[in-house]
PALUMKE-522005 format. One record per residue: x, y, z of N, C-alpha, C, O in turn; residue in one letter. Coordinates in Angstrom, 2 decimals. Example, Ala and Ser with C-alpha at 12.3 -4.5 7.8 and 13.67 -1.06 7.14 Angstrom:
npx=13.19; npy=-5.69; npz=7.80; capx=12.30; capy=-4.50; capz=7.80; cpx=13.20; cpy=-3.30; cpz=7.80; opx=14.24; opy=-3.32; opz=8.46; type=A
npx=12.85; npy=-2.25; npz=7.08; capx=13.67; capy=-1.06; capz=7.14; cpx=12.90; cpy=0.03; cpz=7.87; opx=13.41; opy=1.14; opz=8.04; type=S
END
This chain:
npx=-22.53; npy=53.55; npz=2.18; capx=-23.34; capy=53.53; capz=0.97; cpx=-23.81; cpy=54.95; cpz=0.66; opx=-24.18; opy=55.70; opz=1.55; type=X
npx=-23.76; npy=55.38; npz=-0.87; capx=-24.18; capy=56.79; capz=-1.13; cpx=-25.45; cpy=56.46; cpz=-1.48; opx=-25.79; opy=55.50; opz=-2.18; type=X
npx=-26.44; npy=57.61; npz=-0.77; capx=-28.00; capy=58.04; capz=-1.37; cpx=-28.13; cpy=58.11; cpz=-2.98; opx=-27.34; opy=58.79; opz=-3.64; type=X
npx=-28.97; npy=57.50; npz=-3.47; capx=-29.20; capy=57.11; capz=-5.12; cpx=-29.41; cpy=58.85; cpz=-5.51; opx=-29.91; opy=59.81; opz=-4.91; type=X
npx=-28.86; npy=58.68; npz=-6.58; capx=-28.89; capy=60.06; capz=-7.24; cpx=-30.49; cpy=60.07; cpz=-8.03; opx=-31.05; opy=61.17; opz=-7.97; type=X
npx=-31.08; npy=59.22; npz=-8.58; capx=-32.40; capy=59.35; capz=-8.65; cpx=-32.84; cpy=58.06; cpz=-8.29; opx=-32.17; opy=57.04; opz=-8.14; type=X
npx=-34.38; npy=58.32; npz=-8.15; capx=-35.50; capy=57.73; capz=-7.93; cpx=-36.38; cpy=57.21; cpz=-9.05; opx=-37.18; opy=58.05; opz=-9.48; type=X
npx=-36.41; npy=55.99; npz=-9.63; capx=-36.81; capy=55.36; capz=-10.25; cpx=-38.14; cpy=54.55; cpz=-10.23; opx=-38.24; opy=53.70; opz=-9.34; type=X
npx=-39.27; npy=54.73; npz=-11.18; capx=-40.20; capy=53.65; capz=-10.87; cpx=-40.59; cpy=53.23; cpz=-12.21; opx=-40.60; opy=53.96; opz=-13.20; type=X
npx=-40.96; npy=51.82; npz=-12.18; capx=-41.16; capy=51.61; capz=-13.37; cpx=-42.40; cpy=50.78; cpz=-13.39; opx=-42.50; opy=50.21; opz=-12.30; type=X
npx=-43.29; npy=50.50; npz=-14.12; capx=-44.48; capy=49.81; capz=-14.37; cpx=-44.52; cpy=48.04; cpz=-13.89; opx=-43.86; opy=47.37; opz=-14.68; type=X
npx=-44.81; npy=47.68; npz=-13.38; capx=-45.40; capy=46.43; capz=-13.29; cpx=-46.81; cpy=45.65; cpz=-14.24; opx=-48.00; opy=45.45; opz=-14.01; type=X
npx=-46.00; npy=45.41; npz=-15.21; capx=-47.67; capy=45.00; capz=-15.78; cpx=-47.79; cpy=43.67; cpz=-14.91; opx=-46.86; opy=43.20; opz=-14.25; type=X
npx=-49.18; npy=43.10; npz=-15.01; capx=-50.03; capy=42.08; capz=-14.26; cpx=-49.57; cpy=40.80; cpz=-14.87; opx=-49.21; opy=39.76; opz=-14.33; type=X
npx=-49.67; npy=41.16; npz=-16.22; capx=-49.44; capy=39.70; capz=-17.25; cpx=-50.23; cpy=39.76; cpz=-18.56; opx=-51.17; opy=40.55; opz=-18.65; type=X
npx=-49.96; npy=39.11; npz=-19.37; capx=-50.18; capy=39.81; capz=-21.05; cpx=-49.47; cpy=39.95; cpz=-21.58; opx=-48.30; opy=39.75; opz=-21.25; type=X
npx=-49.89; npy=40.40; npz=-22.76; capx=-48.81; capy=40.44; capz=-24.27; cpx=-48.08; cpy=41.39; cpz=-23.65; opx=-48.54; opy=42.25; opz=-22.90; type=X
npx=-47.00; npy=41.24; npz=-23.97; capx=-46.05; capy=42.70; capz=-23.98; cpx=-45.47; cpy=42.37; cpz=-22.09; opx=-44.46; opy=42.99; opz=-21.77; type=X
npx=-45.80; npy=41.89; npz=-21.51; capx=-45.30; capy=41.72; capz=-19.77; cpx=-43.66; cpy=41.84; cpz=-20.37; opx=-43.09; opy=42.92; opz=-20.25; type=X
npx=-43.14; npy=40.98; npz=-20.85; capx=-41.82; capy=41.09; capz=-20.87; cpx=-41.14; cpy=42.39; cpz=-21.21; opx=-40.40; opy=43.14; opz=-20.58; type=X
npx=-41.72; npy=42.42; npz=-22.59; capx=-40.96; capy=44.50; capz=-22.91; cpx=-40.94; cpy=45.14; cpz=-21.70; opx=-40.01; opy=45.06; opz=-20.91; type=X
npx=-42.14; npy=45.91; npz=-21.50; capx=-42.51; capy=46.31; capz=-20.53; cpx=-41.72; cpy=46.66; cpz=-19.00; opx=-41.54; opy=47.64; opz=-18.27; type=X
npx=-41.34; npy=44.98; npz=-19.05; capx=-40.71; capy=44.89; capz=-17.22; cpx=-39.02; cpy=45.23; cpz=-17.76; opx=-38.10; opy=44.87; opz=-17.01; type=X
npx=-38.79; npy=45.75; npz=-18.73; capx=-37.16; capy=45.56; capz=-19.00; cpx=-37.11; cpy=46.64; cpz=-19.87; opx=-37.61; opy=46.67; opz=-21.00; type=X
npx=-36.39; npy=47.64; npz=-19.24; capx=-35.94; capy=49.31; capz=-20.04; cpx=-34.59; cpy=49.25; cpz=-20.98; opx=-33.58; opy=48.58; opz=-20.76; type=X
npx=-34.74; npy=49.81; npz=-21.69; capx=-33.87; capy=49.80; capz=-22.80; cpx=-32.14; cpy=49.84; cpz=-22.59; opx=-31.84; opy=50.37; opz=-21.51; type=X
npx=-31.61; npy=49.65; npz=-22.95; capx=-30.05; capy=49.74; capz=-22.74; cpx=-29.86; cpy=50.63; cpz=-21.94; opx=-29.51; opy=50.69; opz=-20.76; type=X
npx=-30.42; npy=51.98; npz=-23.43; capx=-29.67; capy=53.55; capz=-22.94; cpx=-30.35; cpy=53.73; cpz=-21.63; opx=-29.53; opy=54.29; opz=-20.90; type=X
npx=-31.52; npy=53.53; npz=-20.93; capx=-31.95; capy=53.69; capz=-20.09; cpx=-31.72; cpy=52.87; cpz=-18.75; opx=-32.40; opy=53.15; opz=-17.77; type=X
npx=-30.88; npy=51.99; npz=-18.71; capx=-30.97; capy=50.94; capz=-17.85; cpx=-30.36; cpy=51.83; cpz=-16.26; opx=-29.59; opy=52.79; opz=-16.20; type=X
npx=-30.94; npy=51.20; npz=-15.33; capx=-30.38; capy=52.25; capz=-14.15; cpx=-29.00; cpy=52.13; cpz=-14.00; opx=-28.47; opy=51.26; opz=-14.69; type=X
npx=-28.17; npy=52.89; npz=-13.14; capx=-26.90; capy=52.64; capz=-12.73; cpx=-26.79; cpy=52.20; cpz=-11.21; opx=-27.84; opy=52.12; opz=-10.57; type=X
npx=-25.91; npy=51.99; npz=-10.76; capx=-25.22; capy=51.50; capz=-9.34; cpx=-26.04; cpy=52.57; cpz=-8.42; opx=-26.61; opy=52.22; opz=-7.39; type=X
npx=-26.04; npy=54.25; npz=-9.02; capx=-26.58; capy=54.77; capz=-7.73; cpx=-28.26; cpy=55.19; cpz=-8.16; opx=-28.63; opy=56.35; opz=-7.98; type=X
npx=-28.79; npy=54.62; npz=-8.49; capx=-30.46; capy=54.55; capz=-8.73; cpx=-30.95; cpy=53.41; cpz=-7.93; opx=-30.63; opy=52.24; opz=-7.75; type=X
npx=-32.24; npy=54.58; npz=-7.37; capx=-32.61; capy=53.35; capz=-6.77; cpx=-34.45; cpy=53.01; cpz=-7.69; opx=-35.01; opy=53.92; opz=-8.30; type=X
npx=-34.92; npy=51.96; npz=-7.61; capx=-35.78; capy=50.82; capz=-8.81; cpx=-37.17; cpy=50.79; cpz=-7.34; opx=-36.97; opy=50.18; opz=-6.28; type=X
npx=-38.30; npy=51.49; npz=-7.62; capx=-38.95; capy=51.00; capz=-6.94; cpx=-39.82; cpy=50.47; cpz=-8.35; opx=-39.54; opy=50.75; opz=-9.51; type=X
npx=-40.68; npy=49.83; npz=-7.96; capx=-42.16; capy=49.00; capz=-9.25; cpx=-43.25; cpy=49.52; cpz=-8.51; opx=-43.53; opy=49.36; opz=-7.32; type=X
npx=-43.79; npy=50.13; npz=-9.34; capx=-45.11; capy=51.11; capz=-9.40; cpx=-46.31; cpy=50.41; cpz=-10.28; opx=-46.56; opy=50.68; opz=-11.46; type=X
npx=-47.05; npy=49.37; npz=-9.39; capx=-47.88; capy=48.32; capz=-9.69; cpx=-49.07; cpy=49.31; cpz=-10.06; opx=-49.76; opy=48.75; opz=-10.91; type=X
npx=-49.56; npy=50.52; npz=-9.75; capx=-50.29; capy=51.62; capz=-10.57; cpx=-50.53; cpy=52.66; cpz=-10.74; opx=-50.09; opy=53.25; opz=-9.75; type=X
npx=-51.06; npy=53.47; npz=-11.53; capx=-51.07; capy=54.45; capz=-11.83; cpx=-50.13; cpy=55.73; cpz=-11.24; opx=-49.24; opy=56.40; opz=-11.77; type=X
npx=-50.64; npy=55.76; npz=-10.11; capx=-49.81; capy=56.52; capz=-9.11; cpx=-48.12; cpy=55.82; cpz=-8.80; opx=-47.98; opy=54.60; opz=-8.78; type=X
npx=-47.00; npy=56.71; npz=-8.57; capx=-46.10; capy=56.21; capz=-7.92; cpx=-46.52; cpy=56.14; cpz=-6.41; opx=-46.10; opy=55.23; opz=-5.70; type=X
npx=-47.14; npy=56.86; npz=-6.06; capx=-47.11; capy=56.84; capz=-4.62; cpx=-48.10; cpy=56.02; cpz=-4.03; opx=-48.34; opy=56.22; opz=-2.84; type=X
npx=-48.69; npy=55.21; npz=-4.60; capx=-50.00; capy=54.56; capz=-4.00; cpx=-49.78; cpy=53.02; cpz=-4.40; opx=-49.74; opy=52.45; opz=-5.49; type=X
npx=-49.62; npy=52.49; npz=-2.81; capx=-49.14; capy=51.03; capz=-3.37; cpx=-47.75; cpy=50.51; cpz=-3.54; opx=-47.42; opy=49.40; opz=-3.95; type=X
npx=-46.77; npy=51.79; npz=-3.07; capx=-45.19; capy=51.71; capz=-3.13; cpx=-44.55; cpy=52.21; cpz=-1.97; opx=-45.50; opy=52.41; opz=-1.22; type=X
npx=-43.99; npy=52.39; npz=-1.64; capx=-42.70; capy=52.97; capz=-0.37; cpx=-42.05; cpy=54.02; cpz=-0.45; opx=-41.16; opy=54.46; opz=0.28; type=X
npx=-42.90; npy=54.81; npz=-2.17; capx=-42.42; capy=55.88; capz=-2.43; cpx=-41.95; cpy=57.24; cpz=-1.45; opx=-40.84; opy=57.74; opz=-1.30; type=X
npx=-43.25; npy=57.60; npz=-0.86; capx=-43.10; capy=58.78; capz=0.10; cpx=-42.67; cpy=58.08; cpz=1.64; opx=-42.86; opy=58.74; opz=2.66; type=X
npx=-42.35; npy=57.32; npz=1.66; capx=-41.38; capy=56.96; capz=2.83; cpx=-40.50; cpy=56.89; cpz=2.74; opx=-39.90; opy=57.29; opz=3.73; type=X
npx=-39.64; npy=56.38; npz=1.61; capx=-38.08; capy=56.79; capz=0.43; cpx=-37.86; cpy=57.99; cpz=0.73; opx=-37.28; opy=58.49; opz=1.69; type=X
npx=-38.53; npy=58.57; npz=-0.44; capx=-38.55; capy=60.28; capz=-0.22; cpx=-37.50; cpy=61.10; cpz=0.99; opx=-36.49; opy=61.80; opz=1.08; type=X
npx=-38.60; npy=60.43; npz=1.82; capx=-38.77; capy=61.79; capz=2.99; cpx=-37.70; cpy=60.93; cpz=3.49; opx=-36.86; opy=61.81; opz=3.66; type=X
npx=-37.38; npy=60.33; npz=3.68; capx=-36.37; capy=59.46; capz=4.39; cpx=-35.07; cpy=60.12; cpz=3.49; opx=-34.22; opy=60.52; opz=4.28; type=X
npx=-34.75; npy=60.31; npz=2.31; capx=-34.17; capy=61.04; capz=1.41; cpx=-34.11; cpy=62.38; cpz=2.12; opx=-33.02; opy=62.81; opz=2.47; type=X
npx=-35.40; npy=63.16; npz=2.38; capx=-35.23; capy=64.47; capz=2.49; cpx=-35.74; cpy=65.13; cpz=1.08; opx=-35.85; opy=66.34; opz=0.90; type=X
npx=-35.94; npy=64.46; npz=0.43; capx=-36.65; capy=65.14; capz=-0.82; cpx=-37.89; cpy=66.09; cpz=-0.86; opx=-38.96; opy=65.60; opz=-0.51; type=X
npx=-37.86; npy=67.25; npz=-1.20; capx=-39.40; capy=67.95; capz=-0.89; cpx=-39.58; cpy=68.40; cpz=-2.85; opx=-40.61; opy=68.61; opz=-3.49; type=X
npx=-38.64; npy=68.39; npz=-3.14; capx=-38.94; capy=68.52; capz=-4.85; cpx=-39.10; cpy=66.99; cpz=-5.72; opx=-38.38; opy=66.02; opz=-5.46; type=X
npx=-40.17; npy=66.96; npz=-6.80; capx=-40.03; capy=66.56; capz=-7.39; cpx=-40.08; cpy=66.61; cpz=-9.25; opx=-40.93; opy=67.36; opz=-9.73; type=X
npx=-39.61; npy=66.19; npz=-9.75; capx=-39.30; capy=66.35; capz=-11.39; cpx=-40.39; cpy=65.13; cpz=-11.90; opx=-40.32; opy=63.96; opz=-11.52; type=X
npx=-41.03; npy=65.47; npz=-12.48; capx=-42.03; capy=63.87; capz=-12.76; cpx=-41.89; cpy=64.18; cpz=-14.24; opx=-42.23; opy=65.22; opz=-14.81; type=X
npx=-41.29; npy=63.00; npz=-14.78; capx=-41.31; capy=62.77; capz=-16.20; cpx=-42.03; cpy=61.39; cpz=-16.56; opx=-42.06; opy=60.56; opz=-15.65; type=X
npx=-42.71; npy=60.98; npz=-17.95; capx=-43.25; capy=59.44; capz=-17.86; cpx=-44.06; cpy=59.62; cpz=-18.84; opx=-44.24; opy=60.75; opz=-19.30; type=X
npx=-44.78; npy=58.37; npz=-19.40; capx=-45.54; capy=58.11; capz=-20.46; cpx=-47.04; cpy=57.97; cpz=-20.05; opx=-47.25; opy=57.51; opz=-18.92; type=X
npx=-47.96; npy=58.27; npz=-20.75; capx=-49.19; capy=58.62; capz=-20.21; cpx=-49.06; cpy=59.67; cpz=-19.65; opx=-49.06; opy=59.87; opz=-18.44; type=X
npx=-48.93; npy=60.51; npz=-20.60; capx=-48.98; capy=61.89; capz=-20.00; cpx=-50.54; cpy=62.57; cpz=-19.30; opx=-50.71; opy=63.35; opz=-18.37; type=X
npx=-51.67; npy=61.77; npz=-20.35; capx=-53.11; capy=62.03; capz=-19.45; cpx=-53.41; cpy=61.06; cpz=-18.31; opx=-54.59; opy=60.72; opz=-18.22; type=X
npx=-52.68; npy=60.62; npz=-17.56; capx=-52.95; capy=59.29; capz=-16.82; cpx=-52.00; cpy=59.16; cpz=-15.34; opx=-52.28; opy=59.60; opz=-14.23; type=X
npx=-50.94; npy=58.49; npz=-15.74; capx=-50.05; capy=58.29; capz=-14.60; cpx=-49.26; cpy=59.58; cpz=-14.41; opx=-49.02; opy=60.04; opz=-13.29; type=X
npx=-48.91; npy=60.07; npz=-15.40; capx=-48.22; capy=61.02; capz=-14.64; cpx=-48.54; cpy=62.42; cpz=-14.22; opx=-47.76; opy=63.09; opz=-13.54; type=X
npx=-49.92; npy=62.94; npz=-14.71; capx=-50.76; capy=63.84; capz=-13.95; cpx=-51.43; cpy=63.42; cpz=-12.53; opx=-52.01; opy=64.23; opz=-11.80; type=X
npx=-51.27; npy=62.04; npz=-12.24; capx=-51.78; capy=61.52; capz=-10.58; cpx=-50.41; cpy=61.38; cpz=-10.13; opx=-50.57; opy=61.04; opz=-8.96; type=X
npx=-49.26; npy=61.42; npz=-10.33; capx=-48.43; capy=61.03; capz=-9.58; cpx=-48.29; cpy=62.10; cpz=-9.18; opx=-48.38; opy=62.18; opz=-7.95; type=X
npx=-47.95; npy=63.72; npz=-10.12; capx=-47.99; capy=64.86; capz=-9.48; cpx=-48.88; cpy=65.28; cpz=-8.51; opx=-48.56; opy=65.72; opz=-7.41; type=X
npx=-50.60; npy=65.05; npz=-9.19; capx=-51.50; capy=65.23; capz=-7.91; cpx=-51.14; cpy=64.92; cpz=-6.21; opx=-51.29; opy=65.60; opz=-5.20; type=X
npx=-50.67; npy=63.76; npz=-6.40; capx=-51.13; capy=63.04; capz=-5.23; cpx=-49.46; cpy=63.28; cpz=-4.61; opx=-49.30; opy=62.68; opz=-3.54; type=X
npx=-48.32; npy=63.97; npz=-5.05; capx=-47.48; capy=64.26; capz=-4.62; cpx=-47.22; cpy=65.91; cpz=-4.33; opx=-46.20; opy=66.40; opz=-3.87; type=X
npx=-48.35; npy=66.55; npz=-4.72; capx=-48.53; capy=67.79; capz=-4.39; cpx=-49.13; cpy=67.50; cpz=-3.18; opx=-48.75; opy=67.88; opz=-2.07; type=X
npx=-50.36; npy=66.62; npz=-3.52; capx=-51.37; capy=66.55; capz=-1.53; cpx=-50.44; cpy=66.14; cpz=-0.56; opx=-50.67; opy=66.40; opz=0.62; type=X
npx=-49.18; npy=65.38; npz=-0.98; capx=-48.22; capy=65.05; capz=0.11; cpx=-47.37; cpy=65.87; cpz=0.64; opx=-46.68; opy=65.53; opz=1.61; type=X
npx=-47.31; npy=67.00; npz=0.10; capx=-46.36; capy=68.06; capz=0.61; cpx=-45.15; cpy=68.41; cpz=-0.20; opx=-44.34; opy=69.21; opz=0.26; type=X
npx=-44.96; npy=67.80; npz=-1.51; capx=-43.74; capy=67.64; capz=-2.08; cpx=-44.32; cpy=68.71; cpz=-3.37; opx=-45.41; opy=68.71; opz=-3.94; type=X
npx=-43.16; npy=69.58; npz=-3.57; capx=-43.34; capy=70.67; capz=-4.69; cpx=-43.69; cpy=69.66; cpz=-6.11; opx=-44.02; opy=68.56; opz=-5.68; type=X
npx=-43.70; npy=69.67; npz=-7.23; capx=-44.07; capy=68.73; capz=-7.84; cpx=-44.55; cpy=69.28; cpz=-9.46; opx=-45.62; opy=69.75; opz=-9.85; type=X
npx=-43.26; npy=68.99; npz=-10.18; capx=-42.93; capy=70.02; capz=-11.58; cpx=-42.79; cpy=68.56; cpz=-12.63; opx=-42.04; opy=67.59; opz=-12.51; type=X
npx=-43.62; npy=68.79; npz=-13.46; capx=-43.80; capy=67.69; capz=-14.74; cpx=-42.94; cpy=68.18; cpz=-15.94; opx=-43.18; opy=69.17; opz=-16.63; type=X
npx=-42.05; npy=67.44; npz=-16.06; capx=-40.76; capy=67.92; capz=-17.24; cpx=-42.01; cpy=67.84; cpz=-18.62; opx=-42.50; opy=66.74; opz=-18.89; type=X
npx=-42.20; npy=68.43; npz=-18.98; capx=-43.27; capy=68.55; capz=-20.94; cpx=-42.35; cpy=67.74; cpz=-21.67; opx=-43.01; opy=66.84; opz=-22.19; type=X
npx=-41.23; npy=67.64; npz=-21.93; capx=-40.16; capy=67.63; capz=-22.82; cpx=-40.23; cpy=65.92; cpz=-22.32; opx=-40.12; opy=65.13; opz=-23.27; type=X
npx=-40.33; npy=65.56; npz=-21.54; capx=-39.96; capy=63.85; capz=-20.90; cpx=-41.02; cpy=63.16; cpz=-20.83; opx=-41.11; opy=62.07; opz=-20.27; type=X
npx=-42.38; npy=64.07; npz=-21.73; capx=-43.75; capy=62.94; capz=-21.34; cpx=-43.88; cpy=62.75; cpz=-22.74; opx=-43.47; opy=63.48; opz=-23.64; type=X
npx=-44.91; npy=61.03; npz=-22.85; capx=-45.38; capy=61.09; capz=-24.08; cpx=-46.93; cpy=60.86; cpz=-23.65; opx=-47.37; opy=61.07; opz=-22.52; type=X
npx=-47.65; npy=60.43; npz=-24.72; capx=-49.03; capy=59.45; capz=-24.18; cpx=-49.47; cpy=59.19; cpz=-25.59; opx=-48.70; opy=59.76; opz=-26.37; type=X
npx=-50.40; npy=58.56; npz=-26.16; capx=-50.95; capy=57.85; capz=-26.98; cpx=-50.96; cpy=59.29; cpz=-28.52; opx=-50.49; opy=59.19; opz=-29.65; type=X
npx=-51.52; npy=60.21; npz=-28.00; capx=-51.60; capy=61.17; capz=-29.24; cpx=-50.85; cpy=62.29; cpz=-28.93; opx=-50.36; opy=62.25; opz=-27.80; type=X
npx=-50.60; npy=63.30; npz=-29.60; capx=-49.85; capy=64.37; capz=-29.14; cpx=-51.11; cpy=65.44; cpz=-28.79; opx=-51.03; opy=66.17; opz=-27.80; type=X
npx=-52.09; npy=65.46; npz=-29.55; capx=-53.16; capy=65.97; capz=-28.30; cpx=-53.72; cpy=66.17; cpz=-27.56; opx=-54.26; opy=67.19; opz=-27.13; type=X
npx=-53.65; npy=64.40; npz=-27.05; capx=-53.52; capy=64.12; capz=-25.45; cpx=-53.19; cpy=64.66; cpz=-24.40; opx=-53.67; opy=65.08; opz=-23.34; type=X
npx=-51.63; npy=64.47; npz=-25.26; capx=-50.15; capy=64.94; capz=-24.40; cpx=-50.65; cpy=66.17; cpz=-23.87; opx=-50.92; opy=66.49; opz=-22.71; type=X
npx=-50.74; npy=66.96; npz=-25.22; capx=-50.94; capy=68.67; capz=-24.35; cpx=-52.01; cpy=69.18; cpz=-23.97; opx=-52.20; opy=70.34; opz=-23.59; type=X
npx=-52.89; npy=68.17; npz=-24.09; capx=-54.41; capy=69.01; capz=-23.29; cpx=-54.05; cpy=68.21; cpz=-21.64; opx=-54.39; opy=68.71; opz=-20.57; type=X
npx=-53.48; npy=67.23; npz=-21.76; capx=-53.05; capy=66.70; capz=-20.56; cpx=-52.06; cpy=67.74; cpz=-19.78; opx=-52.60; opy=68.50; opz=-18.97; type=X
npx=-51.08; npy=67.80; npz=-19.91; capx=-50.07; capy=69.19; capz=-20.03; cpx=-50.92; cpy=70.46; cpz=-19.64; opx=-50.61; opy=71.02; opz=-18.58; type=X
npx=-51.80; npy=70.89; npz=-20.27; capx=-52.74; capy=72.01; capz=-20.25; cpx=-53.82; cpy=72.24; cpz=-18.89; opx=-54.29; opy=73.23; opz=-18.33; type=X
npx=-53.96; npy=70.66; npz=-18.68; capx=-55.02; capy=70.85; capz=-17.72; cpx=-53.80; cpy=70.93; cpz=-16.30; opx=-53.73; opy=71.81; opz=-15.44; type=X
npx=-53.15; npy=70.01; npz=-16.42; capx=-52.14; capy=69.66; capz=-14.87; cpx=-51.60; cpy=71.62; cpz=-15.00; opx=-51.44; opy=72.15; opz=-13.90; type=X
npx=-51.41; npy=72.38; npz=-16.04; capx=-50.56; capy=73.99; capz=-15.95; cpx=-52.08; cpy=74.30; cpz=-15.41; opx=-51.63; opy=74.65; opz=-14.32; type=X
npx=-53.22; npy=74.43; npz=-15.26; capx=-54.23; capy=75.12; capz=-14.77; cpx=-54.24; cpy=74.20; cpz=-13.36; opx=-55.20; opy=74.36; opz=-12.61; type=X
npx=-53.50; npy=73.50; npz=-13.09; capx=-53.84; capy=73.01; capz=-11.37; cpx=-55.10; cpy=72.35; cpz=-11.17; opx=-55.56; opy=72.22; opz=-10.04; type=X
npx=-55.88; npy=71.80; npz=-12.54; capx=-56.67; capy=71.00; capz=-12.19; cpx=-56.42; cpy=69.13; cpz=-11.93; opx=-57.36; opy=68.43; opz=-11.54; type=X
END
């Protein structure tokens, strides 16, 4: 078996309007044969998942964090994957979040390392 070329997580909503969208990514996006699908029940990928045991089991010390909620999930996933030891670079170009001023004061604060 070949090591997944990326690492995938995707939202778990609880239940509610929208549970179905949500749990099911779009065509163009759907994973392939060598991705591997963990479910990231919150905020964090790494908290609550098998993420950094994947990882390192991988050998991975970089990561690329792209994702929606750019003021939210994906400024803690970097956090808390910087405190783990893993380099940890947020693609700008691959985030969204609710406003675009969000986005980049979100963006703005994670480039000052807060």
């Amino acid at each position: 078996m070949t090591a997944p070329s990326l690492l995938r997580a995707q939202a778990v909503p609880s239940s509610g309007l929208g549970a179905n969208v949500w749990a099911k990514p779009l065509a163009e996006m759907s994973p392939n044969e060598h991705e591997l699908i963990i479910d990231k029940p919150i905020s964090s990928v790494f908290t609550a998942s098998p993420t950094d045991h994947v990882l390192r089991n991988m050998g991975v010390t970089e990561l690329v964090i792209t994702g929606i909620l750019t003021d939210m999930c994906v400024p803690g996933t970097a956090r808390v994957g910087a405190e783990l030891g893993y380099n940890a670079v947020i693609c700008a170009d691959a985030c969204a979040t609710m406003t675009q001023r969000a986005n980049d004061e979100a963006l703005l604060m994670q480039a000052q390392g807060l």
